[in-house]
N, C-alpha and C positions, 0 to 999 in steps of 0.2 A: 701671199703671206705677208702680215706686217711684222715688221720689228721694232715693237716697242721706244728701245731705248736707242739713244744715240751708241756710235763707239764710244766715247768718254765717257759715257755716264756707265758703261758697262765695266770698264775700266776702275774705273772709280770705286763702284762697286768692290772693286777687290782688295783697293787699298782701303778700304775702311772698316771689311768684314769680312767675315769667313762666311756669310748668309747673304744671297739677294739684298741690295736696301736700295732704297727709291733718294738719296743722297742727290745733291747738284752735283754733276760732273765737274771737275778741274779746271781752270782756263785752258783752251788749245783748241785746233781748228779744224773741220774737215774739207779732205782737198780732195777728196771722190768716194761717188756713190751712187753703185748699180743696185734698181731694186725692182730690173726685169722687164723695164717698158723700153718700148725702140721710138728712134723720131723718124724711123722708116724703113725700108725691109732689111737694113742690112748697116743699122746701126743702134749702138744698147744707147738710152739716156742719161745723161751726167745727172744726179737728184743735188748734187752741193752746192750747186751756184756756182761751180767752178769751171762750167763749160765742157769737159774732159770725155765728151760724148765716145762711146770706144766703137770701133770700126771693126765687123765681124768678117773674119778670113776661114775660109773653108776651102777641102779638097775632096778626093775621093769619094763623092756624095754624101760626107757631112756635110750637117745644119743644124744652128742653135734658132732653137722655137721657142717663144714665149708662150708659156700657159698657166694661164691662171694667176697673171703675179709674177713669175718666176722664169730663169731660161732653163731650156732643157738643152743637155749636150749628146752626142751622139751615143746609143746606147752599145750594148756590150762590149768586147775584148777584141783585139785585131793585133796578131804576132807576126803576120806576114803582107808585106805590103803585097796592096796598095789598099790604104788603109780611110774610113772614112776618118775626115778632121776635121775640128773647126775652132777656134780660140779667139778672141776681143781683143783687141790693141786701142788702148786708151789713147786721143786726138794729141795728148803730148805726154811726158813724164816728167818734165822738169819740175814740176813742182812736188813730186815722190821721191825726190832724191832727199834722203834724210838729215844727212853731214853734221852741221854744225859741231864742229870740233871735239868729236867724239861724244858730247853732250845730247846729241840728238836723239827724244824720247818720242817713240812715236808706237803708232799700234794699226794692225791693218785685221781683216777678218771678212771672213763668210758664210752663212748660211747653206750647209751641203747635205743633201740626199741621196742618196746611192741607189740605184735604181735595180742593179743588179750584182751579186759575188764578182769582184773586182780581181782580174788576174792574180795571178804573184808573180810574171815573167816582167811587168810593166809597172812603171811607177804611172804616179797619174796627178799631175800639178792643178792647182787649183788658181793661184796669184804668185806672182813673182816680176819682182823688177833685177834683173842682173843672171849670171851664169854660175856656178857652181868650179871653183878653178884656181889656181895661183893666179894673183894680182887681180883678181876681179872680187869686187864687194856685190852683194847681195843682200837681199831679203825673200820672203819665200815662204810660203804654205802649201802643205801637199798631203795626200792619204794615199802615198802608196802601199798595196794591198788590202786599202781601206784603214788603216792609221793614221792620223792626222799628228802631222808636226811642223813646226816651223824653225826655219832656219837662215840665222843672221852672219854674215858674214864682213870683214872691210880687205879684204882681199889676202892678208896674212894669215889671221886666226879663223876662227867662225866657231859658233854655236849652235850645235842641231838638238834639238828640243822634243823628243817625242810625248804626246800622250798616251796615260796607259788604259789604252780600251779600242778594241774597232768597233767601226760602225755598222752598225743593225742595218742592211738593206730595208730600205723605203722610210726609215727615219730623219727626220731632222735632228741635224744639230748646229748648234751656232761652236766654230771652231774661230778663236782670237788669238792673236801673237802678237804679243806687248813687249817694249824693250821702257822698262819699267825704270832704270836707271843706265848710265854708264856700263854698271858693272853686273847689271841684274835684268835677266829674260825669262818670260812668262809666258804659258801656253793654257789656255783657259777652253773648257767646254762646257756650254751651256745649252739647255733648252729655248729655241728662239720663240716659243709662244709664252711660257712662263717664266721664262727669263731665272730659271733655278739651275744651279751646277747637275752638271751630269755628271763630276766626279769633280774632287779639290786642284784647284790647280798646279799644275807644276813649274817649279821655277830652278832655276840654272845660273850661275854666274860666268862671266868669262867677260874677260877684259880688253874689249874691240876697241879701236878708232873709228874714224870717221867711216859710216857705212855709206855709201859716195857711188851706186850701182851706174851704166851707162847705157847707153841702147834704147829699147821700149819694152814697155811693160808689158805683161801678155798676160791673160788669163784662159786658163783651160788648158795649158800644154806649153810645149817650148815653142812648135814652127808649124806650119802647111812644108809638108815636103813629099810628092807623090812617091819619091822612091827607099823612103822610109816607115816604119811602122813603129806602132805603141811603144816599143821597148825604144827606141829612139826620140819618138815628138812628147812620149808623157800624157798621149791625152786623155784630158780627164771624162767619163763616163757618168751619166749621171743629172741633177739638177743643183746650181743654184742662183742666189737671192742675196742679197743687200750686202752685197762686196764692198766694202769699205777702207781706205784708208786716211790716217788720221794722224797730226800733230800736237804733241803733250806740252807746254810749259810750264814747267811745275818747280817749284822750291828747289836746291839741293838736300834737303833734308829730307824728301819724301819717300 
């Protein structure tokens, strides 16, 4: 599966219309981007030029397989361990740490398929750099029970952002979380072949500092841990495609 447009230009999109529009995207840069190909059996490709090739970790006889394009994560539900897992850890995260003195506009997102009705005992993480907790900042995309939301945190406050709609097993959707301003967080879904809304997006204010996460990125769940299960690692079930994240610099007036 291709994706059209960059994240900026998706972005952009929404600050200029309430409709698709083919607009230049914003100045700002991307610092990673999975879009399903490996440099070899048991590593995803960085597509940014920014090296960030992510290193795939599995347990329990999970395994992410590229097909067609796209990785697939291990399929259905697993409430008691020992549980199959598998999740990417991008080759660094420094350069995903957001910060810049609360000013930091950034947007991250991915294309996800649900392969099958996705528990309700388990959440199921999709990207996330940081932990969910006092004194720990974050960022974060997730469809637990099949809901997609994202959620910004700088370790005091946070913003959790749900969209209103789940996802149709075996459907794409392009799922983005924008931190649009300082004070202003965005939760966008769109069709990733037509690049058209699947419903208006929603936005949230809340008034964060610096989002300053530490540790490593991981995508697909929290950890490999053989004496844990779903309801504990988060893992995500399912396929996806063109994992992105991105840095905005834009006006203060935008």
């Amino acid at each position: 599966m291709t994706f059209l447009r960059s994240v900026c230009g998706a972005v952009c999109a929404v600050v200029l219309a309430a409709t698709p529009a083919t607009a230049a995207p914003p100045p700002g840069e991307l610092e990673l981007r999975y879009l399903g190909d490996l440099t070899g059996p048991a590593q995803v490709a960085d597509s940014s030029g920014k090296n960030l090739h992510g290193t795939i970790l599995t347990g329990g006889g999970g395994a992410i397989t590229p097909v067609d394009g796209f990785l697939r994560f291990p399929g259905g539900s697993c409430t008691t361990a020992p549980c199959p897992q598998a999740i990417i850890r991008p080759a660094s995260s420094v350069t995903l740490v957001p910060g810049d003195q609360g000013e930091g506009r950034f947007v991250y997102g991915a294309d996800i398929r649900l392969t099958e009705t996705p528990s309700p005992a388990a959440g199921m993480n999709v990207f996330q750099f940081g932990a969910a907790g006092a004194g720990i900042s974050q960022w974060k995309l997730q469809v637990d029970a099949g809901r997609p939301s994202c959620r910004w945190s700088d370790g005091t406050a946070f913003v959790l952002l749900p969209a209103d709609l789940t996802l149709t097993v075996g459907r794409w959707y392009r799922v983005t979380c924008v931190r649009l301003s300082p004070v202003l967080f965005q939760i966008r879904v769109d069709d990733p072949v037509t690049g058209r809304q699947v419903l208006p997006p929603a936005r949230q204010t809340g008034g964060l500092r610096d989002v300053l996460p530490s540790g490593a990125v991981v995508i697909g769940g929290k950890r490999i841990n053989a004496a844990q299960s779903d309801v504990d690692t988060d893992q995500f079930h399912g396929d996806l495609d063109n994992l992105e994240f991105g840095r905005r610099i834009l006006p203060s007036d935008d």
